[in-house]
DRENMAR-950297 format. One record per residue (C-alpha): residue number from 0; residue in three letters; y, z, x. Coordinates in nm, 3 decimals, padded with zeros to 5 digits. Last residue first. Layout:
# residues N
k,r,north,up,east
NUM,ALA,Y,Z,X
...
END
This chain:
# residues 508
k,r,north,up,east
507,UNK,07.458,-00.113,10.082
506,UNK,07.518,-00.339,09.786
505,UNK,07.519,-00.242,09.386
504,UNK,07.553,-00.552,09.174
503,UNK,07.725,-00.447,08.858
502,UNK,07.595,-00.263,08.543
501,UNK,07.725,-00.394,08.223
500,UNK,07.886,-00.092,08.092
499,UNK,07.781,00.281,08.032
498,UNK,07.400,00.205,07.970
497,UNK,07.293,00.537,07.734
496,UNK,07.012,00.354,07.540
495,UNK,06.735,00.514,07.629
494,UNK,06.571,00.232,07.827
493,UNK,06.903,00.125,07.949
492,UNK,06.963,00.494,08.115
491,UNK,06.572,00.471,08.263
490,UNK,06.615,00.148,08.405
489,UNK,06.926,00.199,08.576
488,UNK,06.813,00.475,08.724
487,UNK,06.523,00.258,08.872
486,UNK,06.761,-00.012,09.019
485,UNK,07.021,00.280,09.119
484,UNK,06.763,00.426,09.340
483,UNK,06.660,00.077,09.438
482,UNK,06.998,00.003,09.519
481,UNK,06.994,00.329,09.816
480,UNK,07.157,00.568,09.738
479,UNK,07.013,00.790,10.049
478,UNK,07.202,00.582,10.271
477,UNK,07.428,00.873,10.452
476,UNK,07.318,01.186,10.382
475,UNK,07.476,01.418,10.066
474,UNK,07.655,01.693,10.234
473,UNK,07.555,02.047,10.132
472,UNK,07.827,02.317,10.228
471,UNK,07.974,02.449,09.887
470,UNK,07.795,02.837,09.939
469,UNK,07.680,02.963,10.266
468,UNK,07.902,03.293,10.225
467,UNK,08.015,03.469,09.946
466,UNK,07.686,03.528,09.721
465,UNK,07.758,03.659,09.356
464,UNK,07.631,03.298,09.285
463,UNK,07.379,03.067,09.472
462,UNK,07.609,02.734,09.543
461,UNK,07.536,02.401,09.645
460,UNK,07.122,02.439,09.688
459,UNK,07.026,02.101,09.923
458,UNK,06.790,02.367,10.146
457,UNK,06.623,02.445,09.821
456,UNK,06.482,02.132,09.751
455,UNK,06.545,01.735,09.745
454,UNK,06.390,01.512,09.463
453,UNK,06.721,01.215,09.517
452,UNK,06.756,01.274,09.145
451,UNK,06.762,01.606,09.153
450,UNK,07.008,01.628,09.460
449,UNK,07.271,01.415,09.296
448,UNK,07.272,01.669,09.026
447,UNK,07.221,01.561,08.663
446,UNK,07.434,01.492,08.368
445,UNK,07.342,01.402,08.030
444,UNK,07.563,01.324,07.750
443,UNK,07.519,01.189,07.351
442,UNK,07.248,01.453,07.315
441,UNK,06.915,01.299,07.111
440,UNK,06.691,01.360,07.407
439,UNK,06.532,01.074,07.583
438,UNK,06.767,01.066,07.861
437,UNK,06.688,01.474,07.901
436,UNK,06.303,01.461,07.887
435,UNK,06.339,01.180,08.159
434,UNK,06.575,01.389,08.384
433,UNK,06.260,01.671,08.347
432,UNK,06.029,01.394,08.473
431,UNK,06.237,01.266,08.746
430,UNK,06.272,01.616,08.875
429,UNK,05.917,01.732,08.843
428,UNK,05.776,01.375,09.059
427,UNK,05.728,01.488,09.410
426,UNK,05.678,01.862,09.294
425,UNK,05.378,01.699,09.122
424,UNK,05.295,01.702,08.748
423,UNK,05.038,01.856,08.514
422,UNK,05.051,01.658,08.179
421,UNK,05.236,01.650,07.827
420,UNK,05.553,01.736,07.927
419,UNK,05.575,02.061,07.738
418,UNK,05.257,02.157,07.799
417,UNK,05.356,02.113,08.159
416,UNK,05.654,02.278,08.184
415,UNK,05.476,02.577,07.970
414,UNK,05.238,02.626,08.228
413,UNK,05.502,02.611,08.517
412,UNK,05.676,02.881,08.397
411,UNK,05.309,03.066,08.327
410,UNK,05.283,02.990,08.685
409,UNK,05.616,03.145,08.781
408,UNK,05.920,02.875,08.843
407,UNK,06.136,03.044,09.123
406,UNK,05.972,02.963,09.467
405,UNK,05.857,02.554,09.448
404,UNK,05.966,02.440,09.123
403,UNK,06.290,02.588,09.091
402,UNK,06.388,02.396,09.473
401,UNK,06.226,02.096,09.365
400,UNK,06.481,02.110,09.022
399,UNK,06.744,02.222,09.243
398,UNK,06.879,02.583,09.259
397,UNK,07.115,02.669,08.994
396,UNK,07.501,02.737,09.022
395,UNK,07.613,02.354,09.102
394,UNK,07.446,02.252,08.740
393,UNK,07.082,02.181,08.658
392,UNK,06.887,01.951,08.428
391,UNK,07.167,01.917,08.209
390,UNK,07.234,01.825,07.893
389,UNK,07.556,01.812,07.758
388,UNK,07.602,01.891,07.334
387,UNK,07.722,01.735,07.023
386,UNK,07.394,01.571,06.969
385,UNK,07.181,01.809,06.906
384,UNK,06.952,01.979,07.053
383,UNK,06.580,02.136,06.954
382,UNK,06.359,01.858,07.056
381,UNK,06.505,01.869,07.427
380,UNK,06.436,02.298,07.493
379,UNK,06.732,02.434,07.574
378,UNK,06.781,02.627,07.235
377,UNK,06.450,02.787,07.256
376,UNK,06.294,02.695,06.933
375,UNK,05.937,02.692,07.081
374,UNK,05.958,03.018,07.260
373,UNK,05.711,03.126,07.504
372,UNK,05.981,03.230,07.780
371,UNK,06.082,03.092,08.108
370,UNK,06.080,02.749,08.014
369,UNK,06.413,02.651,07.835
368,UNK,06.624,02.800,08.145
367,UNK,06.567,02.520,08.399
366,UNK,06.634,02.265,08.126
365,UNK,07.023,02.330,08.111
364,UNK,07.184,02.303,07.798
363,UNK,07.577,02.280,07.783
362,UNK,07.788,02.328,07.513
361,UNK,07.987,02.023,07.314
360,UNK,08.336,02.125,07.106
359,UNK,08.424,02.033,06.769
358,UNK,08.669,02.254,06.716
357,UNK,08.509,02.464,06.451
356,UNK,08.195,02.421,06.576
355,UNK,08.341,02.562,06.925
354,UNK,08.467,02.890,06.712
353,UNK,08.182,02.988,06.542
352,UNK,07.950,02.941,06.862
351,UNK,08.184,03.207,07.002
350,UNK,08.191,03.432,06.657
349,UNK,07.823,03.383,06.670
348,UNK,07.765,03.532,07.039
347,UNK,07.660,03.349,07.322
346,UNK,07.408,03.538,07.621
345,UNK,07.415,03.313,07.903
344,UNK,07.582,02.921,07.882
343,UNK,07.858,02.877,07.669
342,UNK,08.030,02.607,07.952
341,UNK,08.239,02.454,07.634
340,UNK,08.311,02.071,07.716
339,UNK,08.678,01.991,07.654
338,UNK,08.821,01.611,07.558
337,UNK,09.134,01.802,07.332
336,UNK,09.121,01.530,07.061
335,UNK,09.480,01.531,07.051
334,UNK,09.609,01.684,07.329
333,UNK,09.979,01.902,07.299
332,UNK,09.923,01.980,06.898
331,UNK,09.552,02.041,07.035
330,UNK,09.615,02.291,07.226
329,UNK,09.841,02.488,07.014
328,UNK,09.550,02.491,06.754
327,UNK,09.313,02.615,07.119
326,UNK,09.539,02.921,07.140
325,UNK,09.591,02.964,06.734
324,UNK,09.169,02.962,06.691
323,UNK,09.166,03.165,07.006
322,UNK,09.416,03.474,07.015
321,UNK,09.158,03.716,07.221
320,UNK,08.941,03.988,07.153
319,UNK,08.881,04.227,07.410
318,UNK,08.552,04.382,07.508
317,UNK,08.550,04.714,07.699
316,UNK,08.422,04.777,08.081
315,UNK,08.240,05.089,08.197
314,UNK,07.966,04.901,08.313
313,UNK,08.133,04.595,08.515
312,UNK,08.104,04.820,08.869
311,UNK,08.297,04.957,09.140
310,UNK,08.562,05.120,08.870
309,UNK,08.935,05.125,09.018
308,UNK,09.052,04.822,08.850
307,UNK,08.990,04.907,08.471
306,UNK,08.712,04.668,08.373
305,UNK,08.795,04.393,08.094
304,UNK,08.550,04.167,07.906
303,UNK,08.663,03.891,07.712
302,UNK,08.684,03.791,07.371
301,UNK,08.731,03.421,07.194
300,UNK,08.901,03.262,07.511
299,UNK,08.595,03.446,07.752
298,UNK,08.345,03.274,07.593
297,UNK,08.444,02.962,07.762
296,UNK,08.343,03.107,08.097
295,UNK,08.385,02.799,08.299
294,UNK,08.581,02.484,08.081
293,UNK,08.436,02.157,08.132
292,UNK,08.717,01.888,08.142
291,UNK,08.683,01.552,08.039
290,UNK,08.903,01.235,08.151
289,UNK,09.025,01.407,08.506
288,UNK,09.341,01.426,08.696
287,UNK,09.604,01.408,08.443
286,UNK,09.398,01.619,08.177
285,UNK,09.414,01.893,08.485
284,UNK,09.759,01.914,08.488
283,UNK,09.814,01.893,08.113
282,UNK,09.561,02.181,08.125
281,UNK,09.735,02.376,08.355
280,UNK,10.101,02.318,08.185
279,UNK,09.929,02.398,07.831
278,UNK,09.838,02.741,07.971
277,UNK,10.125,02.807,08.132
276,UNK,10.359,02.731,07.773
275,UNK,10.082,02.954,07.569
274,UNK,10.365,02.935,07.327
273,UNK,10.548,03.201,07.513
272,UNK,10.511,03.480,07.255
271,UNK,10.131,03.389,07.287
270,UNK,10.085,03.431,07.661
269,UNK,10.252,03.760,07.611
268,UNK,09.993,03.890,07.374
267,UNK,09.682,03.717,07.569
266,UNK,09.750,03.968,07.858
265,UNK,09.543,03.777,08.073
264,UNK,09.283,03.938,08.317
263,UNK,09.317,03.955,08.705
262,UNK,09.051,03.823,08.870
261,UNK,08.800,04.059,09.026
260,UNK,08.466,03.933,08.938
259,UNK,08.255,04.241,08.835
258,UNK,07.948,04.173,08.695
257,UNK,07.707,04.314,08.441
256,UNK,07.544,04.696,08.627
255,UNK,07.177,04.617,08.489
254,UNK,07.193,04.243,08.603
253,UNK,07.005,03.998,08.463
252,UNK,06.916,04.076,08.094
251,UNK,07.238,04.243,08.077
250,UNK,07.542,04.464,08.186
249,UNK,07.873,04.343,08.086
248,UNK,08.077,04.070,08.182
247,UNK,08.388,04.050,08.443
246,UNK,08.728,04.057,08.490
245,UNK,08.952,04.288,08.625
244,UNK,09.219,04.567,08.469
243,UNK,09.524,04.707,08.597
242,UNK,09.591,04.473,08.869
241,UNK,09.842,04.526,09.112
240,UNK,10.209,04.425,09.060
239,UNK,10.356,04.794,09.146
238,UNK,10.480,04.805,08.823
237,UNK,10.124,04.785,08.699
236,UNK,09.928,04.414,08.628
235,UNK,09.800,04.287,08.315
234,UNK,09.830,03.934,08.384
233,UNK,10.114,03.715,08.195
232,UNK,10.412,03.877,08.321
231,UNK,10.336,03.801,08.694
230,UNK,10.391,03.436,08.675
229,UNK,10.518,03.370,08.996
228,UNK,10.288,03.546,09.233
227,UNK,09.984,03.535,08.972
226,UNK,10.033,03.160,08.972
225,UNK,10.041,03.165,09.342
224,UNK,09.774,03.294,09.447
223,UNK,09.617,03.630,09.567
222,UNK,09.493,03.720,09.213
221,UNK,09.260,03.428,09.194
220,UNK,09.246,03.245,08.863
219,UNK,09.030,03.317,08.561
218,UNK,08.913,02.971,08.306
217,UNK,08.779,02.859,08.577
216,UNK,08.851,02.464,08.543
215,UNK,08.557,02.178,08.616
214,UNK,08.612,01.759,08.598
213,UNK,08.446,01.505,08.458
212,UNK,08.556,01.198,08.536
211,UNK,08.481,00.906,08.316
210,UNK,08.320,00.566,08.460
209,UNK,08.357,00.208,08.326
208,UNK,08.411,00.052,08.656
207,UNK,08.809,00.044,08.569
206,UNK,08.771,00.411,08.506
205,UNK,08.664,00.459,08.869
204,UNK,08.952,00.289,09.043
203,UNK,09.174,00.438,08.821
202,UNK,09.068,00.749,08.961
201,UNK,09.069,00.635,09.293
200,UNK,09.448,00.539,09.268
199,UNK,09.496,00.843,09.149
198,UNK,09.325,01.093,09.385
197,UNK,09.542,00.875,09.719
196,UNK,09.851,00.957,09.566
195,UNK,09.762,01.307,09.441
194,UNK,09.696,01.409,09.790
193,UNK,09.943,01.192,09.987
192,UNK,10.196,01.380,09.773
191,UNK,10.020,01.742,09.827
190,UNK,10.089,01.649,10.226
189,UNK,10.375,01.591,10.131
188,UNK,10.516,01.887,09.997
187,UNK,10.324,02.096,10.220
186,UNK,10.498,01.917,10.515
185,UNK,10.839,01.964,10.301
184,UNK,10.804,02.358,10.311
183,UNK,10.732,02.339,10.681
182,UNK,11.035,02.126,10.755
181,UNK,11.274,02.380,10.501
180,UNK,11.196,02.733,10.648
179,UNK,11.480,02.877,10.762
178,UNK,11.673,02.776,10.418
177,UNK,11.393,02.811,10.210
176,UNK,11.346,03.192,10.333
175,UNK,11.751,03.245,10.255
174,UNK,11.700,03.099,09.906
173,UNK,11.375,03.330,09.864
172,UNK,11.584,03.614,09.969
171,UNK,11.863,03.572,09.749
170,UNK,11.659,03.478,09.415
169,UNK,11.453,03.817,09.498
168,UNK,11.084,03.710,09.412
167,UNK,10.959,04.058,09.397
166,UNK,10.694,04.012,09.666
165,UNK,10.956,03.848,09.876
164,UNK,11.209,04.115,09.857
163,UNK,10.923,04.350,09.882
162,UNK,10.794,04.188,10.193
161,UNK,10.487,04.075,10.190
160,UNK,10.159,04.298,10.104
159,UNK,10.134,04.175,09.707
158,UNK,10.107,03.822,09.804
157,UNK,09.790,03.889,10.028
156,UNK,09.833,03.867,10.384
155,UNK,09.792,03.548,10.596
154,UNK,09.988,03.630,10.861
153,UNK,10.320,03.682,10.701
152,UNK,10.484,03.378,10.804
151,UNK,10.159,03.177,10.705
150,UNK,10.158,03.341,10.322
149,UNK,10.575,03.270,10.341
148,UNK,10.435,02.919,10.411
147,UNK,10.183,02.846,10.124
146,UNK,10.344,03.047,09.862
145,UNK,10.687,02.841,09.925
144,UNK,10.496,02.512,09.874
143,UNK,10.326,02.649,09.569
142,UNK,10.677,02.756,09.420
141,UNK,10.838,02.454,09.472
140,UNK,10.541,02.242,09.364
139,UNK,10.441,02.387,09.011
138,UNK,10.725,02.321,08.820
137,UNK,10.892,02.029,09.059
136,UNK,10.618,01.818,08.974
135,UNK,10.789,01.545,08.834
134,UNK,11.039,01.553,09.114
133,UNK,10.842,01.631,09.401
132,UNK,10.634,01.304,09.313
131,UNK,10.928,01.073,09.235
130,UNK,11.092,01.204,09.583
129,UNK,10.722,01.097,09.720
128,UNK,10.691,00.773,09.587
127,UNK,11.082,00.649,09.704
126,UNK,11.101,00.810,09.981
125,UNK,10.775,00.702,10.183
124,UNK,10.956,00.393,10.356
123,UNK,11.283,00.576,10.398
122,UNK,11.073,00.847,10.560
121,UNK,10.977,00.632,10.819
120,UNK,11.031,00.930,11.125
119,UNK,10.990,01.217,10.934
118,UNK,10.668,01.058,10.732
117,UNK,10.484,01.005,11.102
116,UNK,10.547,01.385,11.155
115,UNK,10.378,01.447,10.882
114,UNK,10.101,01.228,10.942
113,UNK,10.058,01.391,11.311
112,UNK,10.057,01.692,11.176
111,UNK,09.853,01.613,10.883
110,UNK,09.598,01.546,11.159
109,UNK,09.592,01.836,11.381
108,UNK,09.503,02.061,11.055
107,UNK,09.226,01.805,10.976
106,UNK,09.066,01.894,11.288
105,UNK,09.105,02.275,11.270
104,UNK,09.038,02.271,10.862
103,UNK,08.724,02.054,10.951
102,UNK,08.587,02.299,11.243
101,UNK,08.613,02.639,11.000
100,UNK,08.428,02.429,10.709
99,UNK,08.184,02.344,10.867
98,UNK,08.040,02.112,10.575
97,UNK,07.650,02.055,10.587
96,UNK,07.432,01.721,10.606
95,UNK,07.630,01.547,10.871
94,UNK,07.764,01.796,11.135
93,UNK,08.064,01.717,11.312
92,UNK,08.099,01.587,11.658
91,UNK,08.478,01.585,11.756
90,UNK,08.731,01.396,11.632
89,UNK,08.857,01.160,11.941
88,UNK,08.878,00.843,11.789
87,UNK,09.004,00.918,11.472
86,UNK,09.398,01.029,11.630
85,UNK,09.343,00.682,11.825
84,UNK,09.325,00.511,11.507
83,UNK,09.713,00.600,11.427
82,UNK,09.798,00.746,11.118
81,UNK,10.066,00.730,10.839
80,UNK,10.023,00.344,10.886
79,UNK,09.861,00.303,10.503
78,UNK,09.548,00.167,10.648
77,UNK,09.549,00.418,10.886
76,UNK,09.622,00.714,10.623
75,UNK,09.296,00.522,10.409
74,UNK,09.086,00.601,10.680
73,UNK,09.179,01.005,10.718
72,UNK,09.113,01.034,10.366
71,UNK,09.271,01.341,10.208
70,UNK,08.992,01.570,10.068
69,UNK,09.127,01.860,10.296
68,UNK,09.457,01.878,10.130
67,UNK,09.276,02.042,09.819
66,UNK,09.547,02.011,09.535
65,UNK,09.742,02.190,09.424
64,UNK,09.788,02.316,09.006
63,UNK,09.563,02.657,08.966
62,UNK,09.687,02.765,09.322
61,UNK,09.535,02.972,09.553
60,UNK,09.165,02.888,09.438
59,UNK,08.888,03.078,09.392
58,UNK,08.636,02.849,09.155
57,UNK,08.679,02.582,09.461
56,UNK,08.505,02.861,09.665
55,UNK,08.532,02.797,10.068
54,UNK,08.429,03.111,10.113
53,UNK,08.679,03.333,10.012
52,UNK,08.836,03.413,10.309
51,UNK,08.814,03.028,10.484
50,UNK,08.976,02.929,10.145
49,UNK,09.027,02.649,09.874
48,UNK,09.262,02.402,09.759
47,UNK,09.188,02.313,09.397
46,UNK,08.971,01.963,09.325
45,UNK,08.718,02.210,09.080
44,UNK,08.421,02.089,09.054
43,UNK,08.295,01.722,08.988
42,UNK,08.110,01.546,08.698
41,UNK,08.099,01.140,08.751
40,UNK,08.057,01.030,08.376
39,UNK,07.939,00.659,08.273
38,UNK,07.599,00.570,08.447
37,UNK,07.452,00.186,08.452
36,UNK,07.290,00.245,08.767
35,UNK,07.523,-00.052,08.899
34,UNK,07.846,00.158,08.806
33,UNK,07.757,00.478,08.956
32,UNK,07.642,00.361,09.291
31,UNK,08.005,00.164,09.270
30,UNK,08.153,00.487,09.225
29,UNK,07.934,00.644,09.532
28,UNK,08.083,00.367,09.721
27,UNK,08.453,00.437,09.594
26,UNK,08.401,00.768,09.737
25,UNK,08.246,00.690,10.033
24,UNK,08.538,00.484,10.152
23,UNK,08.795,00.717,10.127
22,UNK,08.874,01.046,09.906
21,UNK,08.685,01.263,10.125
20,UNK,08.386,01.443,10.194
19,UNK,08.375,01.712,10.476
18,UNK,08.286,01.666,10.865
17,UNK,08.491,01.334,10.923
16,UNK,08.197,01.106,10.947
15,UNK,08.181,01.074,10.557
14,UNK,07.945,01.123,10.347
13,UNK,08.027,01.250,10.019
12,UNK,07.954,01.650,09.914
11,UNK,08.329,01.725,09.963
10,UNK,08.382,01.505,09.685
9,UNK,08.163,01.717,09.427
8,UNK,07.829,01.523,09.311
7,UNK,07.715,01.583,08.954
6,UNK,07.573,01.258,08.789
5,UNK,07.618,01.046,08.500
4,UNK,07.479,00.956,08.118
3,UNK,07.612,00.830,07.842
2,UNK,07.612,00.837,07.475
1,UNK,07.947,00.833,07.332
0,UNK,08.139,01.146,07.355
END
């Protein structure tokens, strides 16, 4: 990476006054934002659909290719006369600083009927872009769309509760399924069409201004989705389908009983009599959407640790090594360079740090963990990185900088922040400061949290983890980017020399 610098902000965090953020106009504004305070990376989360049962998690996804439906721009579907203003006018009264997530999916529901229905009656106009679409991503799309609707038919269960002809993927019964079921299989189509169409072109809108997207990808999916559905063989599941084993990590400094995720683990054996052919699908997926990918749990590609399904906690789990120097050698055959950063965050073994050195690959340091212990070579500390590395003040997991500072940080916390900094500060003026320490470090990337450098506290938290509910709602307020913001970030990224591009005018 050159040096740069950029912010975290996931789309559903935009304004917009359609109760979620969206690909439209607040998008491309935040871009601009971007451009004129001279930053180069936009870091999002994953852009996955997500769920009303699992909280609205982008880390939890149905699918590991889809996209989320609910970041379709409702303006840019009137501009493109798949939507009438009259279906705009009567949205109801949404809130502006948190996603509902329950009152979005029921409005935007009622829209993509109305789109869809639109598409039926000018198809001829759409044909052309969306029988390209369907076509290229036949691999993943079929089976997604069919996931989707059987998963409606049978009231929402989980894939392993349908039918057993279903379950088992019976070529007969899916082609009878398709056959009753062909409208609603093409409105999922499209609506993942308008999806991708409308991601792209802002995208390219973004890299024109200079700016690389960084995106997020768990490196576990969900087991009630669709890539567990089709692609059975690669999970260690019984004959039955269920999991055998689950993911998690050990017991540690945090937590005395580790954690226990739930995802289905890999079988790493099969994956590598395939030619890790899924795994290079998902990232050539994701490598379309984004210019730099961080990869959660990176650890968990050298050796992982598995917990036989029936135990409540992650104690009783074993380590297991995986395949990684010929996993991430395939890899790069497929994507030179391989643009990856390695989320080794928590307790990092050599044989992990072995591996990204040998690949070249940049951690993450966050500056909310270098203070909470006496240590002058503490590895997140700013005079001990290097420059292979992203720094952080926070990510999407940690409260805000205000939010640290006012119930986490303990005095002696606090102490050492100062010592560090070379004076007592305010809560009005910690974030800025600990941004500063990060510009001036000698990593090539920094990234902070819109929230941290608008100085906002605990209520602008995005997600506390091993929590299920209240997590992925905070909505950045309309006109708090203001250009003097971007004036005085501006300032600081030229001062430090990590200016992306000449920075443009940036107008409310």
């Amino acid at each position: 990476m050159a040096r740069k610098s950029g912010l975290l902000l996931h789309i559903t965090s935009l304004p917009s006054p359609y109760g979620i953020g969206d690909l439209g106009p607040s998008a491309y504004e935040f871009a601009d934002f971007l451009a004129a305070a001279g930053q180069g990376f936009w870091q999002i989360v994953p852009l996955n659909p997500t769920t009303q049962a699992l909280g609205n998690n982008p880390y939890s996804s149905p699918s590991a290719f889809a996209g989320n439906t609910l970041l379709i721009s409702p303006d840019i579907l009137v501009k493109e006369n798949l939507l009438s203003d009259d279906g705009l006018k009567s949205r109801p009264s949404f809130p502006v600083d948190y996603c509902d997530y329950a009152k979005v999916i029921s409005f935007k529901e009622g829209l993509f009927g109305k789109v869809f229905e639109c598409f039926k009656k000018d198809r001829a106009r759409h044909s052309k872009g969306y029988d390209k679409f369907c076509s290229e991503n036949s691999a993943w799309l079929e089976d997604y769309a069919l996931y989707v609707v059987i998963k409606g038919f049978c009231e929402g269960r989980a894939w392993n509760e349908w039918p057993a002809k279903l379950r088992n993927r019976e070529p007969k019964a899916l082609d009878i399924f398709k056959s009753q079921h062909g409208e609603e299989l093409e409105k999922v189509k499209f609506l993942q069409y308008i999806f991708f169409k409308q991601w792209f072109a802002f995208k390219g809108y973004c890299n024109d201004k200079g700016i690389q997207i960084i995106g997020d990808i768990p490196i576990y999916v969900s087991y009630d989705s669709v890539d567990v559905w089709v692609n059975y063989e690669i999970f260690k599941l019984d004959e039955e389908r269920r999991p055998t084993f689950v993911s998690g990590v050990p017991p540690d400094y945090f937590s005395a009983t580790g954690q226990l995720w739930g995802n289905p683990v890999y079988r790493w054996d099969v994956l590598k009599e395939k030619g890790y052919k899924w795994w290079i699908d998902r990232m050539a997926q994701n490598f379309s959407l984004v210019d730099i990918l961080r990869v959660d749990h990176f650890r968990g590609f050298v050796a992982f640790w598995e917990v036989p399904v029936k135990e409540k906690t992650a104690i009783n789990g074993r380590w297991i090594k995986a395949p990684v120097i010929d996993f991430f050698d395939t890899l790069l055959e497929t994507f030179p360079g391989l643009p990856i950063i390695a989320e080794d965050l928590g307790i990092i073994t050599e044989d992990v740090r072995e591996v990204m050195q040998r690949f070249g690959f940049p951690g993450m340091k966050v500056l909310l963990f270098a203070f909470g212990e006496d240590n002058p070579e503490h590895p997140y500390l700013p005079h001990n990185f290097v420059r292979n590395c992203v720094v952080y003040t926070g990510t999407h997991d940690n409260n805000t900088v205000v939010g640290w500072f006012d119930g986490e940080a303990k005095a002696e916390e606090k102490k050492r922040l100062f010592r560090y900094l070379g004076r007592e500060v305010s809560r009005n003026e910690v974030s800025w400061e600990l941004i500063r320490a990060a510009m001036m470090s000698i990593s090539n990337a920094t990234v902070f949290p819109v929230q941290d450098v608008l100085g906002l506290g605990k209520e602008a938290r995005m997600n506390t983890p091993s929590t299920c509910e209240g997590n992925y709602r905070w909505r950045l307020l309309p006109g708090k980017l203001t250009p003097d913001l971007a004036k005085k970030l501006l300032e600081m990224t030229t001062a430090y020399g990590r200016a992306a591009k000449a920075a443009v005018s940036y107008k409310l």
